[in-house]
Structure formats: structure tokens, C-alpha cells
C-alpha positions in Angstrom: 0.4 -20.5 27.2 1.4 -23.2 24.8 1.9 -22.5 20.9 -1.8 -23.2 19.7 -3.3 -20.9 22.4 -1.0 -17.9 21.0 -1.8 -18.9 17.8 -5.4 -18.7 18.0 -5.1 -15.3 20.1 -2.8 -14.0 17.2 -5.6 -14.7 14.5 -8.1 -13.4 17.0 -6.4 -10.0 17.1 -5.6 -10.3 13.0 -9.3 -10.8 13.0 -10.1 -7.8 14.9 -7.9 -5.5 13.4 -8.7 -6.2 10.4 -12.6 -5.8 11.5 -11.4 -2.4 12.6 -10.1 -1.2 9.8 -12.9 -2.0 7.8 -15.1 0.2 9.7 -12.5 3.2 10.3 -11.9 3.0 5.9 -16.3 3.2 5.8 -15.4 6.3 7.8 -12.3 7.6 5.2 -13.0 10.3 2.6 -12.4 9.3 -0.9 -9.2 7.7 -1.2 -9.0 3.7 -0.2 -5.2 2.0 0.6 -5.3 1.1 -2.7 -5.3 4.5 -4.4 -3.1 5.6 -1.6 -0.2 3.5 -2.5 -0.9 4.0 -6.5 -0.9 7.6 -6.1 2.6 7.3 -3.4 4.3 4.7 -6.3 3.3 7.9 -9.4 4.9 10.2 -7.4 7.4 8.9 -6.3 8.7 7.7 -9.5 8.1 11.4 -10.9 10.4 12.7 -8.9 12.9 10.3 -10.4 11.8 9.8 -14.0 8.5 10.5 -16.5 6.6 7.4 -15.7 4.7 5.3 -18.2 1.8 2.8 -17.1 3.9 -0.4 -17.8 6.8 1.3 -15.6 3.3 1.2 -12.5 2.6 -2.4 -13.4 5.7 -3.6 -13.4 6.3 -1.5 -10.4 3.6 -3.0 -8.8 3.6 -6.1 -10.1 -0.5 -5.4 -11.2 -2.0 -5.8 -14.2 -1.8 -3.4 -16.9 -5.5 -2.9 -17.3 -5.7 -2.6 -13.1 -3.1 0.4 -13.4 -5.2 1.6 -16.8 -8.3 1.7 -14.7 -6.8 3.8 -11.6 -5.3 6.4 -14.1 -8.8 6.7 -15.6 -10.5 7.3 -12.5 -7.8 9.2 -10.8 -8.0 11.2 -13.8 -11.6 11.7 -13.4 -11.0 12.8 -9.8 -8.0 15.4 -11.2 -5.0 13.4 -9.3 -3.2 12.9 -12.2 -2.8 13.7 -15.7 -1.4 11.8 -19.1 1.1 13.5 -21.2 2.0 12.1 -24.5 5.1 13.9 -25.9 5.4 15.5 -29.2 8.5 13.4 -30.8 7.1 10.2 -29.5 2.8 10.3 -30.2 3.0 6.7 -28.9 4.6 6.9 -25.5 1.6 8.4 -22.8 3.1 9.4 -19.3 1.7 9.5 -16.2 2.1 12.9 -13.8 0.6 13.4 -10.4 -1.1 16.8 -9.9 -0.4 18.9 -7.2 -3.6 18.1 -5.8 -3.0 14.6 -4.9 0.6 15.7 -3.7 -1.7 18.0 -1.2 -3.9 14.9 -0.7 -0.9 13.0 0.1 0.6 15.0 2.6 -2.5 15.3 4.4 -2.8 11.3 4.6 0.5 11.2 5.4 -0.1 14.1 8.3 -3.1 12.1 9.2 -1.0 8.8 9.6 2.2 10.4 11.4 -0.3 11.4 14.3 -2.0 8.5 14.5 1.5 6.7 14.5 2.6 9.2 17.3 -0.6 8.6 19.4 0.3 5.0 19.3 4.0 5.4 19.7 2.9 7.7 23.2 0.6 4.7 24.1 2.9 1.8 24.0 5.7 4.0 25.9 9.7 3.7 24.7 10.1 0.4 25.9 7.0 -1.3 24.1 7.4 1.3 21.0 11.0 -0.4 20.7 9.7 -4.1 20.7 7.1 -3.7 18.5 9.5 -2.2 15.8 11.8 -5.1 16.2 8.9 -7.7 15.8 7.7 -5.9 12.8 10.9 -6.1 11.7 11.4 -10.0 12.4 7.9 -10.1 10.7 8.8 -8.5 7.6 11.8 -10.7 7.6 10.3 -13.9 7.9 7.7 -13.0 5.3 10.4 -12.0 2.9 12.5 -15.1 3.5 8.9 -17.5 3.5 7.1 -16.3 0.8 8.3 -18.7 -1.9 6.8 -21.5 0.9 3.4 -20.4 0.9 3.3 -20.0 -2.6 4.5 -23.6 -3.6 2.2 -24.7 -1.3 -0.9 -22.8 -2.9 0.1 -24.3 -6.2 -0.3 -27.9 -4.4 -3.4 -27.4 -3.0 -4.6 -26.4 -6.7 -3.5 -29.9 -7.6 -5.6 -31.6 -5.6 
């Protein structure tokens, strides 16, 4: 099999994971990745600090209004709550509630089985290899991003 032939069965199976995970999120409750990983980053931070919104945006590296928006509706939904302290009216907090840490856990129950089911599939062997690609996949993003960024801006110039 030469390069282009494992290239185009590579974005084939991007493709159809991606396909996949659309329909299994149609299938989620009320919590997309998105709000997953917002709610992980609030409390994760609590446990080390009070959080403000700017400390999630820069965090994140999102938009200010993007985080604003998520606290609203999370509010709405009774994940989190603002706190503004009494000797500082200005500052506003962010806290998670204790019903998105038990929202959490569950996910995070939900995704350690499905993880182990997969793990069990591929066998030790496999399991092993597919870590160390990851791996050499993460690295190779980390070390390239700057690449495909430089040449997004040069496309824009055209």
C-alpha cells in the first residue's frame, strides 16, 4: 500500500468516525463535548483557586462572551453558580455545583467503560500500539501546529 492509498483510508476512517460521533452525541443527554470540557476546566480550577470568567477564557483560549454565554446557560441548567464577594462588588466568580460534579463523574463513569470495552477489544498488544501512536500524534500536532497555521494565513492572501 503506497502513501496516498493510506492516506485516503486514514480520511476515510476520520470521516467515519467522525459520522459516528455525530449520531452517538444525537443520542447523548444534555451535555455536548463542549460543555463537558467547560464544566471539567471550572472545576478543575476550583479545586485550585476561585475562578473568574477571564481566568476560563484565557484558560481556554475562547472568547470572553463564548465563556459568558456557557456560565449563563449552565446557570440556567443549575451547574454552576457566580459569586461576587463582599470586599470586591466588582470581581464575579465562577463555582461548579455539586450537581455537575455528579454529572461529571457519571460522564466520566460512562467514558472509562467505554474506554475499557475498547481497551478489551483491541487486546494488550494492539491497546499498547494505539497509545504510542496517539502519543506520536499528539506530538506531531504539538510540534506542527505553527505550520498549518502559517499556511492558513497564506491561503487568506490569495
Amino acid at each position: 500500500m503506497n502513501e496516498m492509498d493510506i492516506i485516503h483510508q486514514l480520511m476515510r476512517m476520520l470521516y467515519l468516525y467522525k459520522k459516528e460521533t455525530v449520531m452517538e452525541k444525537k443520542h447523548q443527554s444534555e451535555l455536548s463535548r463542549r460543555d463537558l470540557m467547560l464544566l471539567e476546566v471550572i472545576r478543575h480550577m476550583n479545586q485550585c483557586h476561585p475562578v473568574k470568567m477571564s481566568d476560563i477564557s484565557h484558560y481556554l483560549d475562547i472568547t470572553p462572551a463564548a465563556v459568558s454565554q456557557s456560565v449563563r446557560d449552565f446557570e440556567k441548567k443549575g451547574w454552576v453558580k457566580r459569586v461576587t464577594p463582599e470586599n470586591d462588588r466588582r470581581s464575579v466568580y465562577v463555582n461548579i455545583t455539586a450537581d455537575a460534579v455528579q454529572l461529571l463523574k457519571r460522564y466520566e463513569a460512562h467514558l472509562k467503560e467505554n474506554l475499557k470495552t475498547f481497551i478489551t477489544t483491541l487486546g494488550p498488544e494492539d491497546a499498547q500500539a494505539f497509545v504510542r501512536i496517539v502519543e506520536k500524534g499528539l506530538q506531531f500536532m504539538k510540534e506542527h501546529q505553527h505550520l498549518h497555521i502559517e499556511e492558513m494565513k497564506g491561503d487568506s492572501n490569495v
